[in-house]
N, C-alpha and C positions, 0 to 999 in steps of 0.2 A: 569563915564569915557567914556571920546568919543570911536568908533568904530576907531581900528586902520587898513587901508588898505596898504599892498605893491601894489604897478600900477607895477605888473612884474610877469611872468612865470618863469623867472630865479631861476632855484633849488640854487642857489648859493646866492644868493643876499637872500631869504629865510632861507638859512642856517647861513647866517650875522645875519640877523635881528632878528632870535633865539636870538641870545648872549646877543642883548641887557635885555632880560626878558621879552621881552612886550607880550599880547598875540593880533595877526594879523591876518588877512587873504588875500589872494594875487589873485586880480585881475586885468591878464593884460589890459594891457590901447593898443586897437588897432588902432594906430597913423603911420601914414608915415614919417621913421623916414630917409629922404634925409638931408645930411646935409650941406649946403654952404660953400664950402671950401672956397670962394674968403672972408668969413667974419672971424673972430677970432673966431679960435673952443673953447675957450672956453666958448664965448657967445654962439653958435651954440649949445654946447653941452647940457649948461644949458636953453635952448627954448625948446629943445627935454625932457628932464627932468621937463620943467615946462611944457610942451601939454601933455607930461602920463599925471601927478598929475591933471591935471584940467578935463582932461578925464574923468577921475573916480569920479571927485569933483562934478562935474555934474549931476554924478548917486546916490551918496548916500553924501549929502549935509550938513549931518551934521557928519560926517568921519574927522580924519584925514587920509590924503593921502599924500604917498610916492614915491616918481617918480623920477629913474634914469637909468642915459644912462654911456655909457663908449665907448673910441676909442682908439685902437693904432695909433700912430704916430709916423713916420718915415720920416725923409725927409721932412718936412710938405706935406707928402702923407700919408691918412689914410688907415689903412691896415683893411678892412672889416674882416666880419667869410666870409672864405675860401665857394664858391659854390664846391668845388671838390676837389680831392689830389691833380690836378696838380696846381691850385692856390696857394694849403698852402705850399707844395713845393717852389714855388714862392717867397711867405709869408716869409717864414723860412730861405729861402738863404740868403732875403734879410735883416733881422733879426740877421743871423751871426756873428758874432764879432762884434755887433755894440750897440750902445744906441740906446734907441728909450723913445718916452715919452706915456705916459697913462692917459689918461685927464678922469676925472669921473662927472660927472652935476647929480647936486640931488635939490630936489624942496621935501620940507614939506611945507603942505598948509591944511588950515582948513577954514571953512566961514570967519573967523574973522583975520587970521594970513597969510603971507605967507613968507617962507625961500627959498632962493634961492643962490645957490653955485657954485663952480667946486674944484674939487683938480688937479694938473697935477705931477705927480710923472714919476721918469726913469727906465727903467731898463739895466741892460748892460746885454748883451747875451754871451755863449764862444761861440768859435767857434764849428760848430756842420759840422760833416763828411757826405760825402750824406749818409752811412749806417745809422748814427745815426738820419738823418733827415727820410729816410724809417722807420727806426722800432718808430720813433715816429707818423708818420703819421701813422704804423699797429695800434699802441693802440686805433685809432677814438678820441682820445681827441683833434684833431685838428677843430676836425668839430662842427659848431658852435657857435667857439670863435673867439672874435676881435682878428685880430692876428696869427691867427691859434694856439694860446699857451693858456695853462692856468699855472698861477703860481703856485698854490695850489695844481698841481698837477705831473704827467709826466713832466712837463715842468721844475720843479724847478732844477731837473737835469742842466740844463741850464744857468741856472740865478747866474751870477755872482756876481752880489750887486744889490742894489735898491737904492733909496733915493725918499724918501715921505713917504708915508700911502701906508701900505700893503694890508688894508683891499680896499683900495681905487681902488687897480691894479687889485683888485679880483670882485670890482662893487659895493662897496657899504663903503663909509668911517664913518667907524662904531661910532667914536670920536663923529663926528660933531651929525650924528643921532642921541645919545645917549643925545646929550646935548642940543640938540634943540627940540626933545622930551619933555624934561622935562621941559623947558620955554612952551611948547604948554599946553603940562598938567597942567602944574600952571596959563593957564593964564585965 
């Protein structure tokens, strides 16, 4: 069986790829990851998703490799991880009572195969009080996540409904992996 690599430091995206059973190891893919708003993020997303995966493709060649990226969007404005409280602040007000989308780009790629994707899912936010945007920015789980939120956690407090892939809002849409995976290993 090939050498399974995650292209990601992400505790969270590791803590997905547990589930599927596979055993992996996770190294990040050091790429600049700018991404061109004037083009379709979800092509955008899924180029940053395929430059990890090729990153590491490069390094150990006969791997499978896993590479993916994730953005809030708002507005078609992407909302980065927050440099400081008073950005997520920012982040969060703007976030408020509103929908926002969650575009995720994953790239499975091996010498011989390559997959390439996005999911884009919504989430709707309640409205949040500045007290409760302070005590969520006390926890530190705003800092560095798209968004300044994370679902999975503190944040779900929040989160009104969703529509798409859960696992997708969290960085990693665990379905697609799981089944694309298994075309790689079979092939």
């Amino acid at each position: 069986m090939k050498r399974l690599i995650l292209a990601s430091q992400s505790p969270r995206r590791k803590e997905l790829l547990e589930k599927c059973g596979y055993s992996f190891i996770c190294i990040p893919a050091d790429v600049d990851e700018i991404i061109d708003e004037s083009k379709p993020l979800e092509k955008e997303i899924e180029r940053l998703a395929l430059k990890k995966a090729e990153t590491i493709l490069t390094m150990y060649p006969d791997a499978i490799v896993i590479g993916s990226d994730t953005i809030v969007v708002l507005d078609n404005k992407i909302l980065g991880k927050p440099k400081n409280h008073v950005e997520a602040r920012r982040m969060l007000n703007s976030l408020s009572n509103k929908k926002h989308s969650v575009i995720t780009g994953l790239c499975i790629i091996s010498n011989q195969k390559k997959y390439i994707t996005s999911t884009t899912s919504h989430v709707s936010f309640a409205k949040m009080s500045e007290e409760e945007i302070d005590a969520y920015i006390a926890t530190g789980e705003c800092d560095d996540k798209a968004g300044a939120y994370a679902i999975q956690g503190y944040g779900a407090r929040y989160i009104q409904g969703i529509e798409g892939d859960y696992y997708s809002i969290m960085g990693l849409p665990l379905h697609l992996v799981y089944e694309e995976l298994k075309n790689m290993y079979a092939y």
